[in-house]
Every structure is written in C-alpha cells, then in structure tokens.
N, C-alpha and C positions, 0 to 999 in steps of 0.2 A: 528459591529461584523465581526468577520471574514467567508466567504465563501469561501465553497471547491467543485470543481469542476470535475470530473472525464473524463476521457476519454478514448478512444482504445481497450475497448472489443471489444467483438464479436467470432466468429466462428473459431475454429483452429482443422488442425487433428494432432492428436497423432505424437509429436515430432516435432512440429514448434514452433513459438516465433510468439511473441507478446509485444508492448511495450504499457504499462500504464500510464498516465500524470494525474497530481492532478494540477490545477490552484489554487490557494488563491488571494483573494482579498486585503490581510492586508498588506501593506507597511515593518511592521515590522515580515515580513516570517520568515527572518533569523534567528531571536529569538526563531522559537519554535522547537521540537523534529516532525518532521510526519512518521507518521507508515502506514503502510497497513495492511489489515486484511481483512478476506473472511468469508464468509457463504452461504453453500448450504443448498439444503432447507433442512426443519427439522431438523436441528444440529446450534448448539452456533457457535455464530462469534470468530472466530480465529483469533488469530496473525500468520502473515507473516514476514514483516521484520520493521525494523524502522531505521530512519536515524539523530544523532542527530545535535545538534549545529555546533558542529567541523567537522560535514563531514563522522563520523565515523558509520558505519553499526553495527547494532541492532539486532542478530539472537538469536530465541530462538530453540535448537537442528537442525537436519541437513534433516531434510526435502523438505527445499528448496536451502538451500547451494548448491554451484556451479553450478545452475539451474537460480534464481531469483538472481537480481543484482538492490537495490535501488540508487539511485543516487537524487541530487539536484543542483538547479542553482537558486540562492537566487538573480540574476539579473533580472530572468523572474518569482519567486515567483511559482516556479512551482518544483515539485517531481515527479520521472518517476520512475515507475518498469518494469525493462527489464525481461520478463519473456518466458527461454529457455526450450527444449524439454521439452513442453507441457505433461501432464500423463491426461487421462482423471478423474483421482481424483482432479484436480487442479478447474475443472469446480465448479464455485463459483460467487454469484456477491461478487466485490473485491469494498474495502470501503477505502478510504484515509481518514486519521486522524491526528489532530494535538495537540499539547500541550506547554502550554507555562512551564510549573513547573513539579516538581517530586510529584506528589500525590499519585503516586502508579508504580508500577514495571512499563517497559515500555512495556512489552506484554499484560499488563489488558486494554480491554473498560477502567473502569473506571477513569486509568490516561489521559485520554484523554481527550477537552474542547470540540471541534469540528468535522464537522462529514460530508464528502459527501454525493449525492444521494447512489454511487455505481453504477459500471460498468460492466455487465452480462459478463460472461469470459465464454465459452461451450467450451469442447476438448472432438471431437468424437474420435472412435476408427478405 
C-alpha cells in the first residue's frame, strides 16, 4: 500500500511562508494525481491545490492562487506546498493525498485512495 508522510508545519506570523513535504512510499509516485487539502477544527476538509501526472497545478477558485505554489519531484517520490503570506485563516492541519484514477472531481475527498497523518499549520496574528 501506499504511505504518505507529511511534514513542515508548525508556527508562523501573519505573512511568512512555509514549506510542506508529502513523502510516498510507492515506487510508482509518478502515476498518481496529489492534492492537498486542510481542515480546521469543526469545519469539513477542504481542498487546497492538487498537482497532476504532467506536472500541471489543480486550483479550485483563487483563495490561495498566487499565495500557495504545489510542486513535485517524482525522483524523491515527494510533493511540496510552498505556502506564502501566511493569513491566519490558513491555520489548518493540512493532509497530502493521492490518487491513482479519475473517480471524482479532483477537489472531493472522495476521489482520492490515500491519505496522510496531516501536519498542524498555526498563523498567529
């Protein structure tokens, strides 16, 4: 099975950066679509951004456009979100996800197989 690995939260004030690393265990990375996505407490996990096979970024409306920047490197089986001027609305633990097929849009949970711990992201004020 494949495992997903999170890393690079923590602590940020209002208007830093931060960057996010997703490890996978599965040899064949490259084959699948990974997204991010976030949930603070008491509110449904949301989609962030997703990045697919070819390389191409995944945004659903402009929330995080020209802020977050997903990238991959399919040599070290790893997905980074570079996440710029920080807003304390951003504060969320952030969940790396992956998928091998199209079962549903690429913003829903449910098109996704796989699923990190998630990595607590805080931006005070």
């Amino acid at each position: 099975q494949v495992q997903l690995v999170e890393s690079g939260g923590g602590l940020v004030q209002a208007g830093g950066s931060l960057r996010l690393s997703c490890a996978a265990s599965e040899h064949t990375f490259s084959i699948y679509t990974m997204g991010w996505f976030r949930q603070a407490p008491g509110k449904e996990r949301d989609f962030v951004v997703a990045i697919n096979r070819s390389g191409s970024s995944l945004y659903r409306g402009d929330s995080v456009k020209g802020r977050f920047t997903i990238s991959r490197d399919n040599a070290k089986n790893t997905v980074y979100l570079q996440m710029n001027v920080l807003k304390p609305e951003d504060t969320a633990v952030y969940y790396c996800a992956a998928r091998s097929s199209s079962r549903d849009t690429y913003y829903s949970t449910a098109g996704y197989d796989y699923w990190g711990q998630g990595t607590q992201v805080t931006v005070s004020t």
